[in-house]
C-alpha positions as CSV (number, residue, x, y, z in Angstrom):
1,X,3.1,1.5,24.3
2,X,4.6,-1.6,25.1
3,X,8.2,-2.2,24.3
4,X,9.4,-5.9,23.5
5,X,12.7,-7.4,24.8
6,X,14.2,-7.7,21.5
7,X,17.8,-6.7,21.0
8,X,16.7,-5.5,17.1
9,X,14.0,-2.9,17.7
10,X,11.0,-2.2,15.1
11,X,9.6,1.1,14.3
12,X,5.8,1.1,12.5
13,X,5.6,3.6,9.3
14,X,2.5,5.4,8.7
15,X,1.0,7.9,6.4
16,X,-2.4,9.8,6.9
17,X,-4.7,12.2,5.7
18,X,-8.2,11.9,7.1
19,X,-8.2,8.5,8.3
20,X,-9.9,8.8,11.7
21,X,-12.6,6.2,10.9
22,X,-9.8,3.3,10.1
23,X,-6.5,4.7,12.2
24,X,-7.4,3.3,15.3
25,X,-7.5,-0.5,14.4
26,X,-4.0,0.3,12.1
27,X,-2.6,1.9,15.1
28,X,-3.6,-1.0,17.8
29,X,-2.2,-3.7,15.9
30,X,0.9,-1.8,15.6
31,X,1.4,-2.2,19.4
32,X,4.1,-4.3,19.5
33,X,6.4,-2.1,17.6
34,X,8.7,-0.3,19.3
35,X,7.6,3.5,18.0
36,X,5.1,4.1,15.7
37,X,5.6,6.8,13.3
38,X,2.6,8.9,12.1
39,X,2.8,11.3,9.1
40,X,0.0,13.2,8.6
41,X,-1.2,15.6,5.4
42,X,-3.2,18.7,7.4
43,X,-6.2,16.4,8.6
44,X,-9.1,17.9,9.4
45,X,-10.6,15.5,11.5
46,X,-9.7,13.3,13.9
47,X,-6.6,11.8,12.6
48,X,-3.7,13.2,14.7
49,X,-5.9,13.3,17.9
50,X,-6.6,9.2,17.6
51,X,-2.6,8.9,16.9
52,X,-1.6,10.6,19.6
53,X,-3.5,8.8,22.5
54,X,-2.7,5.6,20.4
55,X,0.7,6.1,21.4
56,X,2.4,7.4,18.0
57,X,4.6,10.2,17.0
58,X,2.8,12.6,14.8
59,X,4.3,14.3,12.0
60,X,2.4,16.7,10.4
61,X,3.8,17.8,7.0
62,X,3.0,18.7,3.3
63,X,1.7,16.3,0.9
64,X,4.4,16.0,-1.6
65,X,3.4,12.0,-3.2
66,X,2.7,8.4,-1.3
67,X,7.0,7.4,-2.2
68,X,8.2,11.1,-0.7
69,X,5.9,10.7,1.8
70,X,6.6,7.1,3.1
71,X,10.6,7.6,2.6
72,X,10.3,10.8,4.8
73,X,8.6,8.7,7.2
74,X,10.7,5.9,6.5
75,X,14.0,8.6,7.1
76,X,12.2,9.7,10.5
77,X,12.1,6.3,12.2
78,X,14.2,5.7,15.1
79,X,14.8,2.2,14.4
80,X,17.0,0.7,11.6
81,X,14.0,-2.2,10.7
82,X,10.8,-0.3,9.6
83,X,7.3,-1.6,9.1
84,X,5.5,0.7,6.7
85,X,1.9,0.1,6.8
86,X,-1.3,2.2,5.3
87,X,-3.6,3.7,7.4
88,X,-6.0,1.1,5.9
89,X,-4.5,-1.7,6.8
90,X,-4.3,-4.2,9.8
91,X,-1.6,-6.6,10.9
92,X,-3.2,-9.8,11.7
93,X,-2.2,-12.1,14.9
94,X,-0.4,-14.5,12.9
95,X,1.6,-11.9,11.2
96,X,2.7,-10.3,14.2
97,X,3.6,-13.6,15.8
98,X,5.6,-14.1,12.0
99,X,7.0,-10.8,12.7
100,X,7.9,-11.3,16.1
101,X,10.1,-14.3,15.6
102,X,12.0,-12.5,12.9
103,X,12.9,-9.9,15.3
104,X,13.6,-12.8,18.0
105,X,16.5,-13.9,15.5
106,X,17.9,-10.3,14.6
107,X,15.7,-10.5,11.1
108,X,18.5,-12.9,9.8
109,X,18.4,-14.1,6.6
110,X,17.1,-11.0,4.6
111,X,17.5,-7.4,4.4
112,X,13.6,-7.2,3.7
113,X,10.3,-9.4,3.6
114,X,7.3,-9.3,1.3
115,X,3.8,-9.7,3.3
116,X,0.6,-10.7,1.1
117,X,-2.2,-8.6,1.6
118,X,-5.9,-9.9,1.9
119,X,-8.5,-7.1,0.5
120,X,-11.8,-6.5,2.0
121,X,-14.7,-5.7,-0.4
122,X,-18.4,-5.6,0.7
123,X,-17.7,-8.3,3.9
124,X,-15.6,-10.5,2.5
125,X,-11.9,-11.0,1.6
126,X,-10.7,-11.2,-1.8
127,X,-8.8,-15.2,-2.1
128,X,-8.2,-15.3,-5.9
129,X,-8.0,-13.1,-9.1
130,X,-5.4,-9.9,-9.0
131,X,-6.0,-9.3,-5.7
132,X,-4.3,-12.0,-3.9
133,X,-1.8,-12.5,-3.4
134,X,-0.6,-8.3,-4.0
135,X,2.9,-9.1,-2.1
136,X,4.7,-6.1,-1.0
137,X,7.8,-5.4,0.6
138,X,6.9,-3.7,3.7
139,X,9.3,-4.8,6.4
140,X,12.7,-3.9,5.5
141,X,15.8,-2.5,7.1
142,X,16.3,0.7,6.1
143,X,20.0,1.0,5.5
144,X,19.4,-0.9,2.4
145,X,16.1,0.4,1.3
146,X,14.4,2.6,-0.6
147,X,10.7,4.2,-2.1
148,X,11.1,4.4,-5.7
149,X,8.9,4.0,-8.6
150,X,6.3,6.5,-9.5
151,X,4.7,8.6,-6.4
152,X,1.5,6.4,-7.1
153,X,2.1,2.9,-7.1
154,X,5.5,3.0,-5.3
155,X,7.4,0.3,-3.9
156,X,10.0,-0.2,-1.9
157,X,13.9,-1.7,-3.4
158,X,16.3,-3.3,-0.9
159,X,19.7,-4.1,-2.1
160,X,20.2,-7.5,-0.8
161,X,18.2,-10.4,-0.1
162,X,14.3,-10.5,0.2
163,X,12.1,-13.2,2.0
164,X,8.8,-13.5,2.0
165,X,6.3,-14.2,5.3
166,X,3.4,-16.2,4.8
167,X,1.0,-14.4,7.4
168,X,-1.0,-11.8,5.5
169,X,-2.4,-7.7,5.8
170,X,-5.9,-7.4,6.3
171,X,-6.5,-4.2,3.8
172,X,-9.8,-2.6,4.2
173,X,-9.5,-0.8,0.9
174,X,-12.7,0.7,-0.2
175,X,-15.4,2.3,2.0
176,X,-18.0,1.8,-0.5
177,X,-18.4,1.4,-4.6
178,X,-18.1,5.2,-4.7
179,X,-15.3,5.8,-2.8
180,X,-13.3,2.6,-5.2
181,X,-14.1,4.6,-8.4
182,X,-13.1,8.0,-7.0
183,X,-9.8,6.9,-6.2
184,X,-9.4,5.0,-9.1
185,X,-9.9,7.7,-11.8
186,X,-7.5,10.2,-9.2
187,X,-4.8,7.2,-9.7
188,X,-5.4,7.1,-13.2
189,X,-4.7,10.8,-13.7
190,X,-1.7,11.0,-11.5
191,X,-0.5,7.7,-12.9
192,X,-0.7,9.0,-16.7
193,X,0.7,12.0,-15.8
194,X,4.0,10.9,-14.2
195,X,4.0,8.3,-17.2
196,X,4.4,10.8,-19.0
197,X,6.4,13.2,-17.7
198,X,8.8,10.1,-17.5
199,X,8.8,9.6,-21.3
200,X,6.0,6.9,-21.3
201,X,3.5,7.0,-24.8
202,X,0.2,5.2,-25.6
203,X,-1.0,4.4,-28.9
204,X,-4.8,2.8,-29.2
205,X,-3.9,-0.8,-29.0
206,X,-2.8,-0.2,-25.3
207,X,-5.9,1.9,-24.5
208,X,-8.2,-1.3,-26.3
209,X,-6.2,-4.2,-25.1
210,X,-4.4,-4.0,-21.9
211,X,-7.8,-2.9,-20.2
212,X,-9.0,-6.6,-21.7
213,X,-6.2,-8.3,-20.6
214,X,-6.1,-6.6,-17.2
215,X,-9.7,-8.1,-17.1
216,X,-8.9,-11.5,-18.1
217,X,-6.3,-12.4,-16.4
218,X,-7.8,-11.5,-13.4
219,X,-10.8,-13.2,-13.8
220,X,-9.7,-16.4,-15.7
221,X,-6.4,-17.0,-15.3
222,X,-5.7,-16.2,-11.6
223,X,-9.4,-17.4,-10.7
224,X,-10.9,-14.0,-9.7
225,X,-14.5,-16.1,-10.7
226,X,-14.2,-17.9,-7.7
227,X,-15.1,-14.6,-6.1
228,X,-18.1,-14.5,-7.2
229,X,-19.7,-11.4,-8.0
230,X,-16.9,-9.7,-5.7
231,X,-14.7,-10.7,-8.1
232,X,-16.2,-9.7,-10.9
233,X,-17.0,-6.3,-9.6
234,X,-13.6,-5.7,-8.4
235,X,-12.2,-6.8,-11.9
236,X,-14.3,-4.5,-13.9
237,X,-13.4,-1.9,-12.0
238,X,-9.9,-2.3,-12.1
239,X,-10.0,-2.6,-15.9
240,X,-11.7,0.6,-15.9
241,X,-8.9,2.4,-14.1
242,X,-6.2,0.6,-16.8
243,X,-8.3,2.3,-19.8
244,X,-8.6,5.9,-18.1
245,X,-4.9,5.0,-17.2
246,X,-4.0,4.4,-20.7
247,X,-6.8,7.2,-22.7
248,X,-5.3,10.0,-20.5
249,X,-1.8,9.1,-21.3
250,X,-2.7,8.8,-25.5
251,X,-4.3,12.4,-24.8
252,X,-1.1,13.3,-23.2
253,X,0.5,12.2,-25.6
254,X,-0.9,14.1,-28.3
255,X,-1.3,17.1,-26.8
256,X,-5.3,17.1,-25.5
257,X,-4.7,16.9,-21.9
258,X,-3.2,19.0,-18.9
């Protein structure tokens, strides 16, 4: 792996479980990070194999949550600035380049920097509705940073200032219609369920409405139409994962779920 003259040095975050048909292009845009950190969850295919001839060190270890996973990756970085990117993802040319000139100037001017993501969904990219711009903190320096939130969902806090590049991810987030549902209704189970174990309730207006506004918003407000039927595909299913989101935490709530 090729290692850039930078005085500030850049470690690359990943986690993994079963990712060997979309590691590889993660891993090769990551080249220009100093060391590339790879935590794996007990693959069984070709995962760790790929990661290792890519060039990263492989961590194989216990799947305890996405925000316990990524700060334990995040903890076993060499590097003070970290770069935490999902196997599904891809840093673009021009946001390495926006990167790179960060790391030029020591990062100055920000103790973290939000990165829009672009989603793929059947060949083509995702330019309007709730899925652009999704800005997330992923490069950060790790002194003053932290996962928190839920284990689903998580985020990343910095205390101190945040900036935000302009360059975007390339997320390739869904294999197929199938595989988009799946993982919605696991998220919507693991989501209501740490809801609730947090003290989070749901009465019926939130299981009727915020679906709808979920839905609306994306669509009409933020211009998801403009999509086309993308769009609205990828609307309706996301409303779908707010109401099994918000049912399974009323049946929580009332004592007819597990």
């Amino acid at each position: 792996m090729a290692r850039a003259p930078y005085s500030m040095k850049l470690a690359a975050c990943v986690i993994t479980r079963n990712e060997a048909g979309r590691i590889g292009a993660c891993l090769d845009s990551l080249r220009f990070c100093d060391e590339i950190i790879l935590v794996d969850s007990h693959s069984t295919d070709a995962t760790r194999d790929i990661a290792v001839l890519l060039g990263a060190r492989v961590i194989e270890r216990d799947w305890p949550g996405y925000r316990s996973q990524k700060q334990f990756a995040t903890d076993a970085a060499g590097c003070d600035w970290v770069l935490s990117i999902d196997a599904d993802e891809v840093v673009t040319v021009a946001l390495r380049a926006e990167i790179e000139a960060l790391r030029a100037g020591g990062f100055a001017g920000a103790r973290g920097w939000s990165i829009p993501r672009l989603t793929e969904y059947f060949g083509r990219f995702l330019r309007h509705g709730n899925a652009w711009p999704d800005r997330q903190i992923r490069l950060y320096d790790r002194r003053a940073a932290r996962w928190s939130g839920y284990e689903v969902h998580e985020k990343i806090v910095v205390d101190g200032t945040v900036g935000a590049l302009a360059a975007p991810l390339e997320h390739y987030a869904y294999r197929d219609l199938d595989d988009q549902l799946a993982r919605l209704d696991r998220y919507a189970g693991l989501m209501a369920a740490q809801m609730h174990a947090a003290g989070r309730r749901a009465g019926l207006a939130q299981v009727l409405f915020n679906p709808a506004w979920r839905l609306f918003r994306g669509l009409f407000i933020k211009l998801g139409v403009l999509d086309g039927w993308r769009g609205w595909l990828f609307h309706i299913a996301e409303a779908g994962y707010v109401r099994r989101k918000y049912l399974r935490l009323w049946a929580l709530s009332r004592g007819l779920g597990s």
